[in-house]
DSSP file (Angstrom, degrees, kcal/mol; ACC not computed):
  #  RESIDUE AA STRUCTURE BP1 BP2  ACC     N-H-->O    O-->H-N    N-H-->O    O-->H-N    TCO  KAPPA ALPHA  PHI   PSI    X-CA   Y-CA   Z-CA
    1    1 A X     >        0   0    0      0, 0.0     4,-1.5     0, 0.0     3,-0.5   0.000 360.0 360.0 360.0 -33.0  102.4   24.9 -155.6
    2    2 A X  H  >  +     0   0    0      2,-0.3     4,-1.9     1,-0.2     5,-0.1   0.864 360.0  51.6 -67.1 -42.9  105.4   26.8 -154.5
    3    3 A X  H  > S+     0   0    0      2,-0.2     4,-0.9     1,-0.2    -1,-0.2   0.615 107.2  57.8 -62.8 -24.0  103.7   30.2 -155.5
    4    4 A X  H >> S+     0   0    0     -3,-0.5     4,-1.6     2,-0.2     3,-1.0   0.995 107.1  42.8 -44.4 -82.9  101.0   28.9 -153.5
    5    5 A X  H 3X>S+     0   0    0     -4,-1.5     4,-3.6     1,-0.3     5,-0.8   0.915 116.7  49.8  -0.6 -88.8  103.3   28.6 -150.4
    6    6 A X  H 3X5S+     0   0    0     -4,-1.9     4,-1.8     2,-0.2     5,-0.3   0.693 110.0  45.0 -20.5 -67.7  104.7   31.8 -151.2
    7    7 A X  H <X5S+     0   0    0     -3,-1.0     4,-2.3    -4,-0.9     3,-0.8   0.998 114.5  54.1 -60.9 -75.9  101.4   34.0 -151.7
    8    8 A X  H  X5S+     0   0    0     -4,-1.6     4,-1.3     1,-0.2    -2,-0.2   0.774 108.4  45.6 -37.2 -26.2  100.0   32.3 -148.4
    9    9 A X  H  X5S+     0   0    0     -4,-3.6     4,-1.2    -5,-0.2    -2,-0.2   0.659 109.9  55.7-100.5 -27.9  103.0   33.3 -146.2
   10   10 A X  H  X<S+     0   0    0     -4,-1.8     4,-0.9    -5,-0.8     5,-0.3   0.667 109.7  48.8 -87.7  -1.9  103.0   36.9 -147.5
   11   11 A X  H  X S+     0   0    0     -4,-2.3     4,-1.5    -5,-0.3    -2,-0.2   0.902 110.3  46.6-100.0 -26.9   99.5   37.1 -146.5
   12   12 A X  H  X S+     0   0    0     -4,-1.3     4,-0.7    -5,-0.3    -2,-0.2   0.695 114.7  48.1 -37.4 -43.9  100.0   35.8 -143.2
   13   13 A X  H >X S+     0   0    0     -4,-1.2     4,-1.6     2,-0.2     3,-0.7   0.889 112.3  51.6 -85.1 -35.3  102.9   38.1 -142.7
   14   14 A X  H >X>S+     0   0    0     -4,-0.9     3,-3.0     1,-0.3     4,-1.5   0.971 110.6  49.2 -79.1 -72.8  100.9   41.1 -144.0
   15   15 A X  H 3<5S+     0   0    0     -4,-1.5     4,-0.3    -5,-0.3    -1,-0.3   0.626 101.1  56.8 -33.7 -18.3   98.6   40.5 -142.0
   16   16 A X  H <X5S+     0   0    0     -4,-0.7     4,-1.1    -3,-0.7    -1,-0.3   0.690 110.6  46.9 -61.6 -46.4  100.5   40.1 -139.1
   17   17 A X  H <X5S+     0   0    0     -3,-3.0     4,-0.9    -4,-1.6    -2,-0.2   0.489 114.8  49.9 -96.9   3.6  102.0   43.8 -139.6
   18   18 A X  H  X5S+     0   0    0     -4,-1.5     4,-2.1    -5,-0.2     5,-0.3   0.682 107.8  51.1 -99.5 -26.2   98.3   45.0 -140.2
   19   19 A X  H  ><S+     0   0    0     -5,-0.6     4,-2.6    -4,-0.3    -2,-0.2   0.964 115.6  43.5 -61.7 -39.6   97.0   43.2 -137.0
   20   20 A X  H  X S+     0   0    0     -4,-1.1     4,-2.0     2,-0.2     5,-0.2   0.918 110.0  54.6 -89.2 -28.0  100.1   45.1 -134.7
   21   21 A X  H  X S+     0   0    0     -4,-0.9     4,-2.8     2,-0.2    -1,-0.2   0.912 111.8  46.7 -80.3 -12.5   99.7   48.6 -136.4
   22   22 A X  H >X>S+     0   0    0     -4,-2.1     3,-1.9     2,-0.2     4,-1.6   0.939 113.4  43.7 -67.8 -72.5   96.1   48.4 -135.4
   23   23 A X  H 3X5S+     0   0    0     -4,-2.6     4,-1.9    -5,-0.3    -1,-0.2   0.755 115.3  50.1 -24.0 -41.7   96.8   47.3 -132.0
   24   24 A X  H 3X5S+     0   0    0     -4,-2.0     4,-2.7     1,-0.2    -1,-0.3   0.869 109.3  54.2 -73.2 -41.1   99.5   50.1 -132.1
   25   25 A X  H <X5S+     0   0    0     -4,-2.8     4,-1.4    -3,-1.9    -1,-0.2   0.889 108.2  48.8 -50.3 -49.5   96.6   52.6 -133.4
   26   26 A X  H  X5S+     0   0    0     -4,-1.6     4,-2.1     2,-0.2    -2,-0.2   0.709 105.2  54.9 -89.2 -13.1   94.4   51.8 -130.5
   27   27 A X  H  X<S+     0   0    0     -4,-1.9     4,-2.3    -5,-0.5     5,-0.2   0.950 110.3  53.3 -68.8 -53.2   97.2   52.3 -127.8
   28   28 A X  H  X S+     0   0    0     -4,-2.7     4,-1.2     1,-0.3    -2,-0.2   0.855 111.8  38.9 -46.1 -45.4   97.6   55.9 -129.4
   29   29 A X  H >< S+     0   0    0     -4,-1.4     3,-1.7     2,-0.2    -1,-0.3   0.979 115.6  55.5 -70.4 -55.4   94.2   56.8 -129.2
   30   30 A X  H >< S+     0   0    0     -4,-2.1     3,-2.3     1,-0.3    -2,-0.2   0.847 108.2  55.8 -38.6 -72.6   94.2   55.0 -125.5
   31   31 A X  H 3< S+     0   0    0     -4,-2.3    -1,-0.3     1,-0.3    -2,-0.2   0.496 109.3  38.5 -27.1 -50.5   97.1   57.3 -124.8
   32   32 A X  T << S+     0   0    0     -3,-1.7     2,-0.3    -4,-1.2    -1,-0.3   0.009  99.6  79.0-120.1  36.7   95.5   60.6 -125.6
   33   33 A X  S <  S-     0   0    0     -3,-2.3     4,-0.2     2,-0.2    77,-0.1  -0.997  89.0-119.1-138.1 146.3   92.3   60.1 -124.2
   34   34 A X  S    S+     0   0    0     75,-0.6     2,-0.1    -2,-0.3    -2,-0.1  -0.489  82.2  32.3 -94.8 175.3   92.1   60.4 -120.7
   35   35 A X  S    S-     0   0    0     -2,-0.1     2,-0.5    -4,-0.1    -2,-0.2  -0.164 105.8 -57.9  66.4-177.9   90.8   56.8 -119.3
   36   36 A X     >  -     0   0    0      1,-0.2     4,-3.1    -2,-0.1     5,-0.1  -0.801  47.6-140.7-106.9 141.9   91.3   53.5 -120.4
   37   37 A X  H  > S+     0   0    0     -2,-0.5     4,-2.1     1,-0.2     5,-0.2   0.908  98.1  43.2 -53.0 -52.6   90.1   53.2 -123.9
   38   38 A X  H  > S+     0   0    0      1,-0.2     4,-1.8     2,-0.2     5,-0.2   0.944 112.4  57.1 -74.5 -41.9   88.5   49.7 -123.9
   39   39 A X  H  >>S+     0   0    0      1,-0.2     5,-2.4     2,-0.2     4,-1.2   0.923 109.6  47.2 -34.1 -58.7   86.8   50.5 -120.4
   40   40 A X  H  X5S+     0   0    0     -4,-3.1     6,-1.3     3,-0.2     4,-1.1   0.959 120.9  32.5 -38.0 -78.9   85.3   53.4 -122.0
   41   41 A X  H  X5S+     0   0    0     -4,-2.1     4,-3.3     3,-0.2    -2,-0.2   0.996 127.7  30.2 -80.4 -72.5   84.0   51.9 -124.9
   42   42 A X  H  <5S+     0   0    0     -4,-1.8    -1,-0.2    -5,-0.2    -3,-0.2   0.724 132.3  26.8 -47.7 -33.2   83.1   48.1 -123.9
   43   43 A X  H  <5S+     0   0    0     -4,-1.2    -3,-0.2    -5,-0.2    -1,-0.2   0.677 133.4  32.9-118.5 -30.4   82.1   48.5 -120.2
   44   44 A X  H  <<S-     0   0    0     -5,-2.4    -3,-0.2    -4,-1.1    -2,-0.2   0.687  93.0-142.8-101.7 -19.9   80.9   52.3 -120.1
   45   45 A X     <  +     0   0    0     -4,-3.3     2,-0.6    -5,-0.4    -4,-0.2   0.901  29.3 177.0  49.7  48.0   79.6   52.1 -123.6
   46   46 A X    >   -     0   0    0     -6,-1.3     3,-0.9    -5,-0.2     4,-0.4  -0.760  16.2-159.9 -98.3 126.7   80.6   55.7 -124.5
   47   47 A X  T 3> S+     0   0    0     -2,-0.6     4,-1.3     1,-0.3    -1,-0.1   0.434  89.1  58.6 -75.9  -4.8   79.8   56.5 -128.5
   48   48 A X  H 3> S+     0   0    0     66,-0.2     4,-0.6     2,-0.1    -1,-0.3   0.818 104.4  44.9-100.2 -22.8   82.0   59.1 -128.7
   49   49 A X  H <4 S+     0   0    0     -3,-0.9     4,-0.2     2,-0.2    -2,-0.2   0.526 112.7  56.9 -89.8 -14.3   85.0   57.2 -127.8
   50   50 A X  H  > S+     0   0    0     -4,-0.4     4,-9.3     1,-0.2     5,-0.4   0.953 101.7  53.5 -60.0 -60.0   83.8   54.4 -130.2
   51   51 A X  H  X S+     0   0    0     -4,-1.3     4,-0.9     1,-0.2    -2,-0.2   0.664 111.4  43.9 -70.1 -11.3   83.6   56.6 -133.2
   52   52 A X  H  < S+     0   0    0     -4,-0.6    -1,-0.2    60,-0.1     5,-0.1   0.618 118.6  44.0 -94.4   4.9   87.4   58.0 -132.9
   53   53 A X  H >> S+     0   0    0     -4,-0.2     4,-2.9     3,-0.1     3,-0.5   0.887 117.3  40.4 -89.9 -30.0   88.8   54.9 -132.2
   54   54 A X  H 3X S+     0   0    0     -4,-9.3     4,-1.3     1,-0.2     5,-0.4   0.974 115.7  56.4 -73.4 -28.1   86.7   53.0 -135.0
   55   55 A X  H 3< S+     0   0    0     -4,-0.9     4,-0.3    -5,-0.4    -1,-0.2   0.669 111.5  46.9 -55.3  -9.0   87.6   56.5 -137.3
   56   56 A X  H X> S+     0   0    0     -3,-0.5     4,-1.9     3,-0.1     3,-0.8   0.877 114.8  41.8-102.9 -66.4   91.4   55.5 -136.4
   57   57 A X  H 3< S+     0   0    0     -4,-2.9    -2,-0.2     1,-0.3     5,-0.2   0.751 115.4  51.5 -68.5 -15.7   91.2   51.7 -137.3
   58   58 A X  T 3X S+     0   0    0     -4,-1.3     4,-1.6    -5,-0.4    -1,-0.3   0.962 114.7  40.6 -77.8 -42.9   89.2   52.6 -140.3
   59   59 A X  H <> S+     0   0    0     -3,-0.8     4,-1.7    -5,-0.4    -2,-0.2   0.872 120.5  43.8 -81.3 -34.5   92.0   55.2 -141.5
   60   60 A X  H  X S+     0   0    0     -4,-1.9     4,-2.8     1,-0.2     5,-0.5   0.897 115.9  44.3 -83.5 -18.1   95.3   52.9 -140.5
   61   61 A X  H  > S+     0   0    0     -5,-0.5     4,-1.0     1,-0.2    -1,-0.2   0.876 111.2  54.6 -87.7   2.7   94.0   49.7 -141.8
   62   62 A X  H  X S+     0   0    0     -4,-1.6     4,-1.0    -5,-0.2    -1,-0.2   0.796 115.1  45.3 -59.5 -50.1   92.8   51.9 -145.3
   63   63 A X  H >X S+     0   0    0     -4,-1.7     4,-3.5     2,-0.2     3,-0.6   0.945 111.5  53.6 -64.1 -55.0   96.7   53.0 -145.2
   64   64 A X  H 3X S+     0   0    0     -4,-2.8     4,-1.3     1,-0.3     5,-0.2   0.945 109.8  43.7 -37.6 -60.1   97.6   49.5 -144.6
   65   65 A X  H 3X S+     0   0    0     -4,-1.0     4,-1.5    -5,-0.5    -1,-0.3   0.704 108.8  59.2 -69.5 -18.5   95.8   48.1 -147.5
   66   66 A X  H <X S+     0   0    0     -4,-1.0     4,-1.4    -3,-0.6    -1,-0.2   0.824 102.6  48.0 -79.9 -35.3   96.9   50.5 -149.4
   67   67 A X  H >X S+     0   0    0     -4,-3.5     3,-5.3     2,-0.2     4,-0.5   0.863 113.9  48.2 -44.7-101.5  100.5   49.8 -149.0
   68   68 A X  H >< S+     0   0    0     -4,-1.3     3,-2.0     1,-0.3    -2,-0.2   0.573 113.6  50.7 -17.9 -44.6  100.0   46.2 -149.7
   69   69 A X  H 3< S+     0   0    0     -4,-1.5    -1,-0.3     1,-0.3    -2,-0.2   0.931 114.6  41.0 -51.2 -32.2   97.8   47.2 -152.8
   70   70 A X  H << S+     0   0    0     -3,-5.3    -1,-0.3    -4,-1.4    -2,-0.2   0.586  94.5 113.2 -97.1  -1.7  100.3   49.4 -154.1
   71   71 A X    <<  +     0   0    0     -3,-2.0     2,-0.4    -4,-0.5     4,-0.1  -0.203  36.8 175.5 -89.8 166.5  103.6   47.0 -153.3
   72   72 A X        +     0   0    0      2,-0.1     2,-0.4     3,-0.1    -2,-0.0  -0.962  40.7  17.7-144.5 121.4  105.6   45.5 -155.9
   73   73 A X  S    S+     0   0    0     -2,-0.4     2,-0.4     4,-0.1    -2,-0.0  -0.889  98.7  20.0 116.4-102.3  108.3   43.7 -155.9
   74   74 A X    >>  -     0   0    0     -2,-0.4     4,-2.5     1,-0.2     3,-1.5  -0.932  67.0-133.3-119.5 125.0  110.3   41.5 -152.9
   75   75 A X  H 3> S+     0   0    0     -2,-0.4     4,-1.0     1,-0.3     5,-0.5   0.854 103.2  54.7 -20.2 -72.7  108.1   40.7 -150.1
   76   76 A X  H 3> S+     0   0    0      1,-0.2     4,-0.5     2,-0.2    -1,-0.3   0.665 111.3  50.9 -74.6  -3.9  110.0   41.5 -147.2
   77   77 A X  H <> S+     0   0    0     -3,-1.5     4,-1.6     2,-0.2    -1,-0.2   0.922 112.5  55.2 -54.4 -49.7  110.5   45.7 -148.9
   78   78 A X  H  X S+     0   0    0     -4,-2.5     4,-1.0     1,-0.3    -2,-0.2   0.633 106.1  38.3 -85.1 -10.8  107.3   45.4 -149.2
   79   79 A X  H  X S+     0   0    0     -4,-1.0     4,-1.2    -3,-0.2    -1,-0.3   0.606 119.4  50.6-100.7 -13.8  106.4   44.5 -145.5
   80   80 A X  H  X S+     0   0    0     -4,-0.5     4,-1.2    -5,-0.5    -2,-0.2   0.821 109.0  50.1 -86.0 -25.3  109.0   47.1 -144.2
   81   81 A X  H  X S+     0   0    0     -4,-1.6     4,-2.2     2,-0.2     5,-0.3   0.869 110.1  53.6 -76.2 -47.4  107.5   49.6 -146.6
   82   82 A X  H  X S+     0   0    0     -4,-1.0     4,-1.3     2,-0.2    -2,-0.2   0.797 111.8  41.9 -66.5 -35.7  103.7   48.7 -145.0
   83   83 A X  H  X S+     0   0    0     -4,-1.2     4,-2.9     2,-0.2     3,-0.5   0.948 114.3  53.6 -77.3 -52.4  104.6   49.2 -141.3
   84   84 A X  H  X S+     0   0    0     -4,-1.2     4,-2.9     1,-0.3    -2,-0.2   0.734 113.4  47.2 -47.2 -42.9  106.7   52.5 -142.3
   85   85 A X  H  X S+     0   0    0     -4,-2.2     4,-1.6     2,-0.2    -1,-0.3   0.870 114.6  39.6 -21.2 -75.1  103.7   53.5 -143.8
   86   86 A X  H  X S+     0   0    0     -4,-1.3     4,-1.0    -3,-0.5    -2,-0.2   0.757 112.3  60.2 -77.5  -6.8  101.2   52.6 -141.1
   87   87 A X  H >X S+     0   0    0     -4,-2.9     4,-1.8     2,-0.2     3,-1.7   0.890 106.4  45.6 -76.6 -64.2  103.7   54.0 -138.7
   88   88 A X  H 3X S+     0   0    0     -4,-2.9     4,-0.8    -5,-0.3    -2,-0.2   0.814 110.6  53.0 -37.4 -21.5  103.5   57.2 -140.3
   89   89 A X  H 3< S+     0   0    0     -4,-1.6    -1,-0.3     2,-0.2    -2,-0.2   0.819 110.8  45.8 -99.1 -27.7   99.8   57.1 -140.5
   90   90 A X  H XX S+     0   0    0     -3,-1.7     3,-2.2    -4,-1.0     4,-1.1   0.993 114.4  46.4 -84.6 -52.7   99.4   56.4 -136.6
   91   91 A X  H 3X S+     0   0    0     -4,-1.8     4,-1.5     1,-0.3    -1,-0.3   0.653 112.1  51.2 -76.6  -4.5  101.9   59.1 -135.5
   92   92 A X  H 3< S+     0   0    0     -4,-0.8    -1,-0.3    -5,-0.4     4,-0.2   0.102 111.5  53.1-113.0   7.2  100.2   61.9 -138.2
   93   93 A X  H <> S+     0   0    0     -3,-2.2     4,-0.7     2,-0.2    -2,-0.2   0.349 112.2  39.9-114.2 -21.1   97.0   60.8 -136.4
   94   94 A X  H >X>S+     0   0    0     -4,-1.1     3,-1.9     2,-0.2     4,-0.8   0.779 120.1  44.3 -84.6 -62.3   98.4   61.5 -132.9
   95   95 A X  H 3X5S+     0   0    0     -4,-1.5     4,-1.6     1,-0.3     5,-0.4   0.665 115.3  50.0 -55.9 -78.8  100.1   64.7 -134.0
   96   96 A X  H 345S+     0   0    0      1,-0.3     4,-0.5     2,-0.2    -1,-0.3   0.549 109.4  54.9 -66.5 -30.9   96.6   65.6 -136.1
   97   97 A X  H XX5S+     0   0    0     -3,-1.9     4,-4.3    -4,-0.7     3,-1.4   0.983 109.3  47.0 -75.2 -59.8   94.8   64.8 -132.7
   98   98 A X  H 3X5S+     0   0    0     -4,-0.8     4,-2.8     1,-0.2     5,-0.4   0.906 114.3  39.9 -32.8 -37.6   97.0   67.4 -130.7
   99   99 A X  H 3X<S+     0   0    0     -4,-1.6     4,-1.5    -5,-0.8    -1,-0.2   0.842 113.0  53.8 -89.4  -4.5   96.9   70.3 -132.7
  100  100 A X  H <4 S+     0   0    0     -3,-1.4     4,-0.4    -4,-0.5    -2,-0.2   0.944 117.2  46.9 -77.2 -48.7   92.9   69.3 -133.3
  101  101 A X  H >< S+     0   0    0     -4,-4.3     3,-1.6     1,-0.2    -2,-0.2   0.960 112.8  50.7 -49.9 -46.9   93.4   69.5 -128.8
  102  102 A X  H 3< S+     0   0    0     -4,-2.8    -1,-0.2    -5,-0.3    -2,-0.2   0.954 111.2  40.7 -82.8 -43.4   95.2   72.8 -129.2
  103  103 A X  T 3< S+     0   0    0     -4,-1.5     2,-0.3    -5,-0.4    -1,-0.3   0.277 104.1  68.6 -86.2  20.5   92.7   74.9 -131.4
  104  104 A X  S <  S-     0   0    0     -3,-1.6     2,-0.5    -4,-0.4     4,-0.1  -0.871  93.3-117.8-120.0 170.3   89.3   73.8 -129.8
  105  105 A X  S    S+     0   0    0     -2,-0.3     2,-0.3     2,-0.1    -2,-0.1  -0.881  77.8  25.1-109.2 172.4   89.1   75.2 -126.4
  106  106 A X  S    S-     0   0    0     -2,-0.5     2,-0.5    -4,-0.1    -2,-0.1  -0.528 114.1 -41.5  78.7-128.9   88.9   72.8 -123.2
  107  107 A X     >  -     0   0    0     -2,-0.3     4,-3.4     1,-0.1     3,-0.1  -0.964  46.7-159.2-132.5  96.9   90.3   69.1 -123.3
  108  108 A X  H  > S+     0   0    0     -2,-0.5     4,-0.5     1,-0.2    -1,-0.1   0.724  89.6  46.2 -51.5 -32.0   89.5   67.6 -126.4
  109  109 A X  H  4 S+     0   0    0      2,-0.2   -75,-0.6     1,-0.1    -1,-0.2   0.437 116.3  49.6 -95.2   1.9   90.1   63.9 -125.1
  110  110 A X  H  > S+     0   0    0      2,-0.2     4,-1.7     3,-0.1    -2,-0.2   0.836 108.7  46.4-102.4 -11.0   88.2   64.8 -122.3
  111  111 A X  H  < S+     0   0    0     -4,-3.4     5,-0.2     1,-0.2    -2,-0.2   0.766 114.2  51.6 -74.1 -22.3   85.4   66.3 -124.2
  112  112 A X  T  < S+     0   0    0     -4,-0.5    -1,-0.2     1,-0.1    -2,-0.2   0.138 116.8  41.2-111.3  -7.8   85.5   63.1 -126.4
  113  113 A X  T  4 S+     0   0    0    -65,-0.1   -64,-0.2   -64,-0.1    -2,-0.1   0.875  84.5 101.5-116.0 -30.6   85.3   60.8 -123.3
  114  114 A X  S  < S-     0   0    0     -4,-1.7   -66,-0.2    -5,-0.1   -65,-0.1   0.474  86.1 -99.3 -27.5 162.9   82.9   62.3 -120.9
  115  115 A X  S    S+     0   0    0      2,-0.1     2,-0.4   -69,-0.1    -1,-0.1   0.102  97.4  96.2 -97.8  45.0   79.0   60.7 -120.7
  116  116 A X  S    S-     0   0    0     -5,-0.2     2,-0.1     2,-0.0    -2,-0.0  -0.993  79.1-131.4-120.3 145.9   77.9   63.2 -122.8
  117  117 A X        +     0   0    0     -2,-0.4     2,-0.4     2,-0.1    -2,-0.1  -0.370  34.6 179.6 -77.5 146.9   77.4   62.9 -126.8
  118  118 A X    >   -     0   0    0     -2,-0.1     3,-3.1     1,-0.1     4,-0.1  -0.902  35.1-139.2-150.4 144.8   79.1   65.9 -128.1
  119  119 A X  T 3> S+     0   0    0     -2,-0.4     4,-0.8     1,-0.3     3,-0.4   0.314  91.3  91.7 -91.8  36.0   79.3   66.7 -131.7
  120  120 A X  H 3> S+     0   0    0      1,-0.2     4,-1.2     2,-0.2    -1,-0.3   0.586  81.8  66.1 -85.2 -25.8   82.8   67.8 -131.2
  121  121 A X  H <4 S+     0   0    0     -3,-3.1     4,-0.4     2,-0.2    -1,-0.2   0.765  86.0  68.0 -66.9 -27.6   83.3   64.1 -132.1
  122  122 A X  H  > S+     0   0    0     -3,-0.4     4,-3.7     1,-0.2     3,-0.4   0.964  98.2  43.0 -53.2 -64.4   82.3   64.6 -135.2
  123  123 A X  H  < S+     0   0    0     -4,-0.8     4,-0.4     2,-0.2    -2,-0.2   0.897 110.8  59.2 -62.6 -28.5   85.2   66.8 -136.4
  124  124 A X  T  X S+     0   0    0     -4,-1.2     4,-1.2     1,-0.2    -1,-0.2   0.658 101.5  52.2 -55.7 -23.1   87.7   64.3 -134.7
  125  125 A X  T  4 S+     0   0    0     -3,-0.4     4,-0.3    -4,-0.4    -2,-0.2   0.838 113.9  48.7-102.7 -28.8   86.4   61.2 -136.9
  126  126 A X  T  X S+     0   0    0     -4,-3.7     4,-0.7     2,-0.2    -2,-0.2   0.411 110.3  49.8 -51.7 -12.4   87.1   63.7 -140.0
  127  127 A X  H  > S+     0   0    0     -4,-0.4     4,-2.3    -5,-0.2    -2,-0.2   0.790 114.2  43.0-105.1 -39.1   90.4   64.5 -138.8
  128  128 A X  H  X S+     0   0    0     -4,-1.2     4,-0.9     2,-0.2    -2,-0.2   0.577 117.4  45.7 -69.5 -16.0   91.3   60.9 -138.4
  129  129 A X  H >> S+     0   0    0     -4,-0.3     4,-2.4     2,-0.2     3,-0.5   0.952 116.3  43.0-105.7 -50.9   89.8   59.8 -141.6
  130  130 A X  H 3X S+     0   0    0     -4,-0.7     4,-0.7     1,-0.3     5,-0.3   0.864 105.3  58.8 -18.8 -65.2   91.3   62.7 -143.7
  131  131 A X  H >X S+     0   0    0     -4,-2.3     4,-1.8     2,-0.2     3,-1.3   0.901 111.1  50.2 -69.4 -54.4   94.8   62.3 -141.9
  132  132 A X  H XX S+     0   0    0     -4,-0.9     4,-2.4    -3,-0.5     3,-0.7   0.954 112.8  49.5 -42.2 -69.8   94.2   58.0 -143.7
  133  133 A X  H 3X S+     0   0    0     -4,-2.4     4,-1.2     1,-0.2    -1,-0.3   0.416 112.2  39.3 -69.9   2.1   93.5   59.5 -146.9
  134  134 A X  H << S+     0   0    0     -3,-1.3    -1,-0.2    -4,-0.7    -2,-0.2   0.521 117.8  49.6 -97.6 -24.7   96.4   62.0 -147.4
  135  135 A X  H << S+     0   0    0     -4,-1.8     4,-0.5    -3,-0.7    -2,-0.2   0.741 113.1  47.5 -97.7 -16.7   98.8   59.6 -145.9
  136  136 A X  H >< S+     0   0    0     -4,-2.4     3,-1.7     2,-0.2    -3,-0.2   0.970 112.0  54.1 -41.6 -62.8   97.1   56.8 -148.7
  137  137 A X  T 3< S+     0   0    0     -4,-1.2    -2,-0.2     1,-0.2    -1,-0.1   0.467  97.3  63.0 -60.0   8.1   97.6   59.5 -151.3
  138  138 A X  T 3  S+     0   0    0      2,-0.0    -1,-0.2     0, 0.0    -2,-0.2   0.821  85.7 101.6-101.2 -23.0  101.2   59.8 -150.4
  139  139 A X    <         0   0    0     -3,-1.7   -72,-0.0    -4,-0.5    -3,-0.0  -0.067 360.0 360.0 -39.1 155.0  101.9   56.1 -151.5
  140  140 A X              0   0    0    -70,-0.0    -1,-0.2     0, 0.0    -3,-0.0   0.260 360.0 360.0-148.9 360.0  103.3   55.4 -154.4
């Protein structure tokens, strides 16, 4: 029963750190996109602003899970290793959005926020999902 205990409170706790780097994921995005993100998406119903924020959640909580998968050994390494992890993966998703801003020409969050679809969104949900899977492959 005790191993019960045990398993159930490190899944709670992982979950806990998976719940705040999303949250932490969707302030980033908020952050470097000009408007406020949930406004956008819920109330303005703009698709373009959907698909890099669900391409972000998709990519940290894929890094997340992959920590957990890959962890070993005494819980709480393993939950300090899982944010460092998803931390990395949210700031390499900011820095990946900037230099994606700096080699397209205008304003990349503004082209991505605007009421028009534009398939300039496309490559931003590839950059975000890419930037998941390099920073997956980097576990060990």
């Amino acid at each position: 029963m005790n191993e019960l205990v045990e398993g159930v409170l490190a899944s709670l706790a992982f979950g806990a750190v998976g719940l705040v780097l999303l949250a932490v994921g969707f302030y980033m995005v908020d952050l470097l996109t000009p408007g406020r993100l949930g406004h956008l998406i819920f109330v303005d119903r703009n698709r373009d602003a959907s698909l890099v924020l669900a391409s972000s959640l998709l990519a940290i909580g894929g890094i997340v899970a992959s920590a957990i998968f890959t962890a070993d050994g005494d819980t709480l390494e393993n939950l300090v290793e899982t944010v460092a992890y998803g931390a990395i993966g949210v700031a390499m998703q900011g820095a990946a959005f900037v230099v994606l801003d700096l080699l397209t020409p205008g304003k990349l969050g503004e082209t991505l926020t605007d009421e028009d679809d534009d398939p300039a969104v496309w490559v931003a949900v590839a950059m975000n999902l890419a930037v998941g899977v390099i920073v997956m492959a980097s576990l060990s």
